[in-house]
DRENMARMI-312619 format. One line per 2 residues: number of its first residue (from 1); their letters; for each residue x, y, z of C-alpha. Coordinates in Angstrom, 1 decimal. Layout:
# DRENMARMI-312619
NUM) A) X Y Z; ...
This chain:
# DRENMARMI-312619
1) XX) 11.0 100.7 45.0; 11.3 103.5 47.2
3) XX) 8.6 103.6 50.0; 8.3 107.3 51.7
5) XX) 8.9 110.9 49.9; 12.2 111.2 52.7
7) XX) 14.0 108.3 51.3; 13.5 109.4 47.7
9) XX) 14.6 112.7 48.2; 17.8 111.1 49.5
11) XX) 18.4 109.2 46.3; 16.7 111.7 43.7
13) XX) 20.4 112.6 41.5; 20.1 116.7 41.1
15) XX) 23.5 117.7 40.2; 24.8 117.3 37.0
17) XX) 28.0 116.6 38.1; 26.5 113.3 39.8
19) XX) 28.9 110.6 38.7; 25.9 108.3 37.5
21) XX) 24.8 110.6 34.8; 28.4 111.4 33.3
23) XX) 28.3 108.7 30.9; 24.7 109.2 30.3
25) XX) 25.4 113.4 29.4; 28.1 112.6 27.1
27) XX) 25.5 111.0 25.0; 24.1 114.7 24.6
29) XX) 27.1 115.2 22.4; 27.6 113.9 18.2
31) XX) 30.9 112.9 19.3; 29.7 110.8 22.5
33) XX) 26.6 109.5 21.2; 29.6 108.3 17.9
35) XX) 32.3 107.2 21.0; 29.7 105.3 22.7
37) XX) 27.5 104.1 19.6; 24.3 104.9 22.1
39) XX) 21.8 107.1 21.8; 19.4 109.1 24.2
41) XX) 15.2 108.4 23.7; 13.3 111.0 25.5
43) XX) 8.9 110.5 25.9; 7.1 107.5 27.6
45) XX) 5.5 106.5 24.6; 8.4 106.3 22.6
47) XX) 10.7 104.8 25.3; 7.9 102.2 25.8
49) XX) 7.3 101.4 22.2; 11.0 101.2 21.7
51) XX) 11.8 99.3 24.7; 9.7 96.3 23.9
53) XX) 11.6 95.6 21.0; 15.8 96.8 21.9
55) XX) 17.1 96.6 25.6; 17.1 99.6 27.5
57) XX) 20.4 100.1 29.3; 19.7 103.2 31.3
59) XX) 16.1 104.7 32.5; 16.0 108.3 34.0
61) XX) 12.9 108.7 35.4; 11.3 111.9 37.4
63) XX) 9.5 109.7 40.3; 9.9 105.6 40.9
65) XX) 8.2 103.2 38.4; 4.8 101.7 39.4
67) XX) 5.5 97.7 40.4; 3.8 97.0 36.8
69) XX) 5.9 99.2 34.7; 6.6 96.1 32.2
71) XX) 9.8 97.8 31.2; 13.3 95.7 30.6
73) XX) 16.4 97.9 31.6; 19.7 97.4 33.2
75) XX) 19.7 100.3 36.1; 17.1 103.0 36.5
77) XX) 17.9 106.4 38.1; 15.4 108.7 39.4
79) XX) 16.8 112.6 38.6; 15.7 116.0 39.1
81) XX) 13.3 117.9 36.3; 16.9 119.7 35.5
83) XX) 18.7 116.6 34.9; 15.7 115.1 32.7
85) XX) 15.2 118.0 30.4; 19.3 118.3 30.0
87) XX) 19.1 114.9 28.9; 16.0 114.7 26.7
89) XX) 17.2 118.5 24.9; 14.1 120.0 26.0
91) XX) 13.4 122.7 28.2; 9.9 120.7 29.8
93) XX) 9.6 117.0 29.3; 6.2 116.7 30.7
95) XX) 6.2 112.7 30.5; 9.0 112.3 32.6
97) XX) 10.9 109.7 31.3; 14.6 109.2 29.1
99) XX) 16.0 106.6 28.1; 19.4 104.7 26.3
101) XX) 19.5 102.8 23.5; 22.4 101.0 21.5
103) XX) 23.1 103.0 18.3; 21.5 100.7 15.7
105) XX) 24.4 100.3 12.7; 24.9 101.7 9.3
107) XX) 23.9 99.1 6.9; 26.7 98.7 3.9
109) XX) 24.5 98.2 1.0; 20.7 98.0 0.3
111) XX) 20.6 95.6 -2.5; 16.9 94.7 -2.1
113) XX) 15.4 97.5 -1.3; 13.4 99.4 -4.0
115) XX) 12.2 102.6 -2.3; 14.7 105.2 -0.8
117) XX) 14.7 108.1 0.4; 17.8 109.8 0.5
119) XX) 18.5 113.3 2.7; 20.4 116.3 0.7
121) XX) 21.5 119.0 3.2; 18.7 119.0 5.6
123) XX) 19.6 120.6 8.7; 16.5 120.9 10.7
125) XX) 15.7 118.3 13.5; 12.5 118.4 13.2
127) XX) 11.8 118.0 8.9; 14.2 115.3 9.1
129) XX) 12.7 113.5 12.0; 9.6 114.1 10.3
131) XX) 10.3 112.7 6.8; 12.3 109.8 8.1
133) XX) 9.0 109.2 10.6; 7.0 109.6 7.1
135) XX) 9.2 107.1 5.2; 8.7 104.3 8.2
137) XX) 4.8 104.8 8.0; 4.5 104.7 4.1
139) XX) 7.1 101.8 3.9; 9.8 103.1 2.6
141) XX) 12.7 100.4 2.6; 16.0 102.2 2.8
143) XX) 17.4 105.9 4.1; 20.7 107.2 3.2
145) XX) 21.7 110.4 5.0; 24.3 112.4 3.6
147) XX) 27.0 113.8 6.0; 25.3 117.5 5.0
149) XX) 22.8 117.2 7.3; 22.1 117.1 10.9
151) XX) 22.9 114.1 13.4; 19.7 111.9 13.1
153) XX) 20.9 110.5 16.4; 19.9 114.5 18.3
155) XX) 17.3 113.7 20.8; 15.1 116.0 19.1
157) XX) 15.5 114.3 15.7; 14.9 110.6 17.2
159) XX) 12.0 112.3 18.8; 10.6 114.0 15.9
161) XX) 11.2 110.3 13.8; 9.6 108.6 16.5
163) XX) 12.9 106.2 16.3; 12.4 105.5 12.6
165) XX) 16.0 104.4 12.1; 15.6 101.9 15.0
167) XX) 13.6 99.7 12.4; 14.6 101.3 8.7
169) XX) 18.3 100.3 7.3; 19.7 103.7 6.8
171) XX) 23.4 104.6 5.0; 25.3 107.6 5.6
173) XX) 28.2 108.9 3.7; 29.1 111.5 1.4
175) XX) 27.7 113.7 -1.6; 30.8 111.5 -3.8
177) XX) 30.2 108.0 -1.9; 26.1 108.4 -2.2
179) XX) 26.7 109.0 -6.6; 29.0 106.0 -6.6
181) XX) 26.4 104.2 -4.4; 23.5 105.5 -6.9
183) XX) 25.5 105.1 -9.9; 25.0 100.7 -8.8
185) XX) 21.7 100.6 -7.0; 19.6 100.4 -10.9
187) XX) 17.3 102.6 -8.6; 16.0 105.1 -10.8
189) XX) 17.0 108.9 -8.9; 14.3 111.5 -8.5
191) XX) 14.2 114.6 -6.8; 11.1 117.1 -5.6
193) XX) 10.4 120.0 -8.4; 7.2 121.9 -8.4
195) XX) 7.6 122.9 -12.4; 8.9 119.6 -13.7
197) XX) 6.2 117.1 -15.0; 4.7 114.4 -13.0
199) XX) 6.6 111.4 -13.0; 4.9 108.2 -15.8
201) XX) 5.1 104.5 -15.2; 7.0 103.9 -18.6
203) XX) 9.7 105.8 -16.9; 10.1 103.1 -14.4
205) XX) 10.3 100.1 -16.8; 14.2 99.7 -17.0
207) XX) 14.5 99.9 -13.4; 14.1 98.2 -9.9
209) XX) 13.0 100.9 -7.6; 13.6 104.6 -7.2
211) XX) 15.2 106.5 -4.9; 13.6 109.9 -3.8
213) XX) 16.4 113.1 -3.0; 15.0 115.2 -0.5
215) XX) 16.8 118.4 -0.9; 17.4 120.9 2.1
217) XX) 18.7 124.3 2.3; 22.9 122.9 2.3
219) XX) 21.8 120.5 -0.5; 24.8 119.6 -2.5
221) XX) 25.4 120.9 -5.8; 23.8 119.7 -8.7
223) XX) 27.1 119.4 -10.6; 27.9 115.8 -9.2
225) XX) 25.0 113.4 -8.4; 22.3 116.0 -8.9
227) XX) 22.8 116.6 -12.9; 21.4 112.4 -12.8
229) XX) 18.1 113.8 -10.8; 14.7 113.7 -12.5
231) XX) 12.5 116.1 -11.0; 9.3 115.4 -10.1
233) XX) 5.7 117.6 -9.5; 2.8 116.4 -7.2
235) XX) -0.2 115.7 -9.1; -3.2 117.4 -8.0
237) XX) -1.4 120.1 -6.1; -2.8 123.1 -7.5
239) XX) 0.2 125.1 -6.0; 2.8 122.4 -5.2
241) XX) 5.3 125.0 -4.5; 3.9 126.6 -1.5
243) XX) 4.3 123.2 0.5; 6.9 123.2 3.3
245) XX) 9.4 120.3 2.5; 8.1 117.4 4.9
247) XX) 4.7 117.7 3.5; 6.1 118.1 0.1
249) XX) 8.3 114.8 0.4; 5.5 113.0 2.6
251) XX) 3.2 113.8 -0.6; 5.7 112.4 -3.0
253) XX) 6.3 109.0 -1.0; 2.6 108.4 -1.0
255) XX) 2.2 108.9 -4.4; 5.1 106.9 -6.0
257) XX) 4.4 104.0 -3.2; 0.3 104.0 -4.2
259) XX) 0.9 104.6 -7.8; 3.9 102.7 -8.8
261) XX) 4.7 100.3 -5.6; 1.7 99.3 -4.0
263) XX) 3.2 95.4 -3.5; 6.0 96.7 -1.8
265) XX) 6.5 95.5 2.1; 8.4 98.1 4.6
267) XX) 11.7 96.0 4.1; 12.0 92.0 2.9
269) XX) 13.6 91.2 5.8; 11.4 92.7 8.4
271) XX) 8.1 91.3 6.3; 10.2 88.1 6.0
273) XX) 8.1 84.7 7.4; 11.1 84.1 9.7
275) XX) 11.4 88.0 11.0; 7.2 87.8 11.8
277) XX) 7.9 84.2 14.0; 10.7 85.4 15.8
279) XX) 8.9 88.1 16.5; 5.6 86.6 18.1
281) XX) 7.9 83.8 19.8; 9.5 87.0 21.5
283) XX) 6.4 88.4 22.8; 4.7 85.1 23.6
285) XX) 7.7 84.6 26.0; 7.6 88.0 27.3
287) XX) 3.7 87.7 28.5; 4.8 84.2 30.0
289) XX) 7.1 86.2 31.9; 4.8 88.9 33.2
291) XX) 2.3 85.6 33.9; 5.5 84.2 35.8
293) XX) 6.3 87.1 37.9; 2.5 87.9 39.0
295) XX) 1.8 84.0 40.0; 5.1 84.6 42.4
297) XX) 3.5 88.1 43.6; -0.4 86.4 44.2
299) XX) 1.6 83.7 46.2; 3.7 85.9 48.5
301) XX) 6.8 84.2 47.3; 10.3 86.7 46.6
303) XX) 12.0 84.1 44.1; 13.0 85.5 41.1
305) XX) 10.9 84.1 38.1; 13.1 81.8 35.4
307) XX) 12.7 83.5 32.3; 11.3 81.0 29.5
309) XX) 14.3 79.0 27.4; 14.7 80.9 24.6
311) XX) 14.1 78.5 21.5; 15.1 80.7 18.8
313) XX) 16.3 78.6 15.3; 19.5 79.1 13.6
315) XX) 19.6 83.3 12.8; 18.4 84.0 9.6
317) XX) 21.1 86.2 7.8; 19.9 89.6 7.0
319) XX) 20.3 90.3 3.6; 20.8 93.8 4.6
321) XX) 23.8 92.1 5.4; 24.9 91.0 2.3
């Protein structure tokens, strides 16, 4: 921890030339977030929520953590404002903090779940940060992104999703690879349409789940996979039309998950009995670990506290896996 405002002004990186940061900047870029398969996480609160669950392997930070930050990371580096804000994509982070993650992987199939939400040509960060964010809190099982639309890995989309895809299996791929993936799913495909009726449970009966397109402004065509799309109106919308798309698509989750899905979990394996143990085992041994290190700090002692044995069964295979 640095001690005096001299000796952090000697080690505060300014220059975005630094060496540090180089690996760090390349991650600004689609191709070195794809070369790297890491990804940049700008906001405390997101960096926090996120960082109890996935390793942190880089911390930028505009002034020295407090002793009780609680965060797990393998080096921090405090940087200018500049360097932060080139980093995070934004012109003022005001919470001073960024951080790295490991690029969570494309899933191969998503055999169990029964709710999608697939992406068509949406090119703004911010919709798609906010309908994959919208997806996660409804629970949504599954996203596939077509390769039409923007990175999801921006800072500015992972910040608008609030790191949705850190927890949701997503696919990528395509406008041919997602109609030969739809085409074996036995999900039934449904897309937003203000002047198309509602959708009816009847509809539903020869099917396992449904998978909702969410069409943006370099949506494919309709010729391949589109001609298969039902369309579907809000009900009670007097004037469904004049919604903006992530409302539109936020209202057409929540009413096919109320009406139609209500049982559903966010994902069978994160619901899973097994998932929810490993889970609390993890945080149980991370609060014996905070317990550990501030016994050794009310005894004056410098030793290094022994994190608890981990005691973890045999992994559970992810049947997102399969």
């Amino acid at each position: 921890f640095i001690e005096d405002a001299a000796s952090m002004a000697d080690t505060v990186i300014r220059s975005l030339s630094h060496p540090t940061l180089q690996r760090a900047l390349r991650l600004v870029t689609k191709s070195g977030r794809g070369s790297h398969k890491q990804v940049l996480v700008g906001g405390r609160k997101l960096v926090y929520e996120l960082g109890d669950a996935f390793p942190i392997r880089e911390l930028f930070v505009r002034k020295p953590l407090p002793e009780d930050h609680g965060l797990n990371f393998d080096t921090c580096h405090v940087v200018s404002k500049k360097v932060l804000s080139t980093l995070a994509n934004l012109p003022d982070l005001e919470d001073g903090i960024v951080g790295t993650f490991d690029m969570p992987a494309v899933v191969t199939t998503m055999q169990h779940a029964r709710l999608v939400v697939a992406l068509d040509g949406v090119t703004d960060f911010g919709v798609l940060g906010t309908v994959l964010r919208t997806a996660w809190a409804l629970q949504w099982q599954g996203v596939y992104v077509l390769n039409n639309c923007c990175d999801v890995w921006h800072p500015l989309a992972v910040r608008a999703s609030q790191g949705a895809l850190f927890t949701v299996p997503y696919m990528q791929g395509k406008p041919e690879d997602f109609s030969r993936w739809l085409s074996v799913a036995k999900l039934k495909p449904l897309t937003l349409d203000p002047v198309s009726p509602a959708l009816q449970s009847d509809e539903l009966q020869e099917t396992f789940g449904v998978c909702l397109v969410v069409r943006g402004p370099n949506a494919s065509p309709l010729k391949g996979f589109g001609k298969h799309l039902r369309g579907i109106s809000i009900e009670g919308v007097a004037a469904p039309q004049d919604l903006d798309l992530p409302v539109s698509a936020g209202v057409h989750m929540a009413q096919i998950k109320q009406r139609f899905f209500p049982q559903v979990s966010r994902s069978p394996y994160l619901a899973s009995p097994e998932t929810r143990a490993k889970t609390r085992l993890r945080l149980e041994q991370k609060e014996a670990l905070k317990r550990m290190e501030l016994e050794n700090r009310m005894r004056g002692t410098a030793a290094e506290p022994t994190p608890p044995e981990e005691t973890y069964a045999e992994e559970e295979r992810d049947p997102w896996d399969d």
